[in-house]
Structures are given as structure tokens and as C-alpha cells.
NUVEXNU-968239 format. One record per residue (C-alpha): chain; x, y, z. Coordinates in steps of 0.5 Angstrom, whole numbers, padded with zeros to 4 digits, m for minus. Each point is the difference from the previous one (the first is absolute). Example, Ala and Ser with C-alpha at 12.3 -4.5 7.8 and 13.67 -1.06 7.14 Angstrom:
# residues 2
+----+-------+-------+-------+
: ch :    c1 :    c2 :    c3 :
+----+-------+-------+-------+
:  A :  0025 : m0009 :  0016 :
:  A :  0002 :  0007 : m0002 :
+----+-------+-------+-------+
***
This chain:
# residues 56
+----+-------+-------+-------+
: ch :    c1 :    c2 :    c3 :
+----+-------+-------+-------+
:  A :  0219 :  0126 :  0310 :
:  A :  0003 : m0004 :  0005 :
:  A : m0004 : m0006 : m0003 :
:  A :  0002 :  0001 : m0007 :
:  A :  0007 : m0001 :  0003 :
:  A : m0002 : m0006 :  0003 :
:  A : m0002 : m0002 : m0006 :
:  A :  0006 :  0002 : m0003 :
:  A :  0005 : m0005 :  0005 :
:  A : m0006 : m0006 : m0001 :
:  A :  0002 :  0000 : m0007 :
:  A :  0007 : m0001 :  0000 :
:  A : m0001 : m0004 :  0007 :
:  A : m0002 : m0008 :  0001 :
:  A : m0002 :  0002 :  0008 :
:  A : m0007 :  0004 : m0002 :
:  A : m0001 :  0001 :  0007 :
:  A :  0005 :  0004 :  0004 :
:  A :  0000 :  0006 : m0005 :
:  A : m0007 :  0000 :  0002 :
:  A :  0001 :  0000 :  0007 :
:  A :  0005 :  0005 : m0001 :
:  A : m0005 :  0005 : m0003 :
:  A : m0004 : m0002 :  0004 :
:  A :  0004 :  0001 :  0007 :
:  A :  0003 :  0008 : m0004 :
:  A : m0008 :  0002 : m0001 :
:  A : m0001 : m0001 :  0008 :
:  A :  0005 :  0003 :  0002 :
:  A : m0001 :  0007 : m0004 :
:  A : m0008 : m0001 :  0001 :
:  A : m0001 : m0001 :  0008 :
:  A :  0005 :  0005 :  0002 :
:  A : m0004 :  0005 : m0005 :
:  A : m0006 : m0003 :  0002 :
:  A :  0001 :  0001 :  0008 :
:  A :  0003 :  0007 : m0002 :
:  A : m0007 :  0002 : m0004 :
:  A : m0004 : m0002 :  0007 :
:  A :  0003 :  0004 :  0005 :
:  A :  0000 :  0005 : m0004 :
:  A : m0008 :  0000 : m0001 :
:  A :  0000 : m0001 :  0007 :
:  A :  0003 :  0006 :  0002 :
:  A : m0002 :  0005 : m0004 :
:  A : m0008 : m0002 : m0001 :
:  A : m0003 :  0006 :  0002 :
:  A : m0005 : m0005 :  0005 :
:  A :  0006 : m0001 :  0004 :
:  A :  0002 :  0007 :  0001 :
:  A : m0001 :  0002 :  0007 :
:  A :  0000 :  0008 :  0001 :
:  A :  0005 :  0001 : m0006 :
:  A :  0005 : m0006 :  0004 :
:  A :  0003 : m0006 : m0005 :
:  A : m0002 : m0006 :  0004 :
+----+-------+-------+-------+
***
């Protein structure tokens, strides 16, 4: 979706790379939150870290 958007703005604009660079910066900021988020969450509920029924 993002890329074809960019694809889209390339079309119609003579700069091809700042539309790239924007999707490009807009795709990080949604995954590396995401991504961070989905790590702590593995961490503290795998069930190898559970000491004693307590979240680590």
C-alpha cells in the first residue's frame, strides 16, 4: 500500500526520491515501535522466564 502510494506521487513528480524517502521513513516509524513492542512482549510472557508464577 505505502509503496504503491509512493509510486503514485513518482508519477506525477520530477524528484523521484524524496517520495521514496518518505514511504520509506513512515514504514520505520510504524515497524520499529511494532517490532519493539512484540519483543517485550515475547519476553515477559515466555514461559522459560516465569519464575514462581511472577512476570520478569
Amino acid at each position: 500500500e505505502l509503496l504503491r502510494v509512493g509510486r503514485e506521487v513518482v508519477a506525477w513528480k520530477v524528484n523521484v526520491f524524496s517520495p521514496f524517502a518518505g514511504v520509506t521513513l513512515l514504514y520505520l516509524a510504524m515497524t520499529l515501535p511494532l517490532t519493539k513492542l512484540a519483543r517485550t512482549l515475547e519476553r515477559r510472557f515466555d514461559p522459560e522466564r516465569r519464575v514462581a508464577g511472577q512476570l520478569t
